[in-house]
N, C-alpha and C positions, 0 to 999 in steps of 0.2 A: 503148380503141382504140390498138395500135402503132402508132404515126408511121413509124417506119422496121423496117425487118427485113432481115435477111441471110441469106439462104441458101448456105452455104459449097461443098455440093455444086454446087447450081446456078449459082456464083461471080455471084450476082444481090442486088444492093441494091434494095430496092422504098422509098418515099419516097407513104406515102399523104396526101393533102392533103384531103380529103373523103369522105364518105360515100356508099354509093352502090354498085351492081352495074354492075359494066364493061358497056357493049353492044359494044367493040368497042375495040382496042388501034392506036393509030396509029402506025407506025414511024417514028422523026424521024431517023435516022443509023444508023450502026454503033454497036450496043450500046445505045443508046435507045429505047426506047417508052412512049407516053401512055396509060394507057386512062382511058377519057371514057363517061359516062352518056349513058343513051336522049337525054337533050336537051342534051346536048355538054359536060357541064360535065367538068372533069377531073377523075379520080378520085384519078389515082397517076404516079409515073414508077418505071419503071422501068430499070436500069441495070447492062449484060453485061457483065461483065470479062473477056477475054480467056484464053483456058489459059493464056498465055504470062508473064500475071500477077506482077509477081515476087512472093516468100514474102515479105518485106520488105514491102510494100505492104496483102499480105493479114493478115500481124501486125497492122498500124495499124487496118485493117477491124476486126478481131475481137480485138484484143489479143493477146498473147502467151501469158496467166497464165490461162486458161481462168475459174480463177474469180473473180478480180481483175475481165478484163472480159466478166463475165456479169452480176457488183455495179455496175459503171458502167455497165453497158450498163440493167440496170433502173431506176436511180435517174434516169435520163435518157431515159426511156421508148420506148430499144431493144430487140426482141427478136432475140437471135441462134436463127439455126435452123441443123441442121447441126453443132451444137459439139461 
């Protein structure tokens, strides 16, 4: 199980905490949402980056070195999507 993922298209970090089929995504803010199981437990958060993003910011997300942080990204059991 990925813990965390990045979809760079989708400029979305997902942060899964449990197991479990979403019944339903709660929205907490701008660019937050929780989805939470048939009987409320939380499943995931996840977290919208704006287009406005800067590049700089998005480097630190996903590295620079494509394959540098694809190596740290598995050995610390992220999956980048989108790379």
């Amino acid at each position: 199980m990925d813990l965390v993922t990045f979809d760079r298209e989708a400029m979305a970090l997902y942060v899964k905490v449990s197991k479990g089929r979403p019944a339903k995504t709660i929205p907490m803010g701008k660019g937050f949402f929780m989805d939470v199981s048939k009987d409320g437990r939380a499943l995931g958060l996840e977290i919208v980056f704006p287009e406005s993003t800067p590049q700089e910011a998005i480097d630190a997300i996903i590295g620079r070195n494509k394959k540098k942080s694809t190596q740290l990204a598995r050995a610390k059991g992220i999956k980048l999507l989108s790379v």
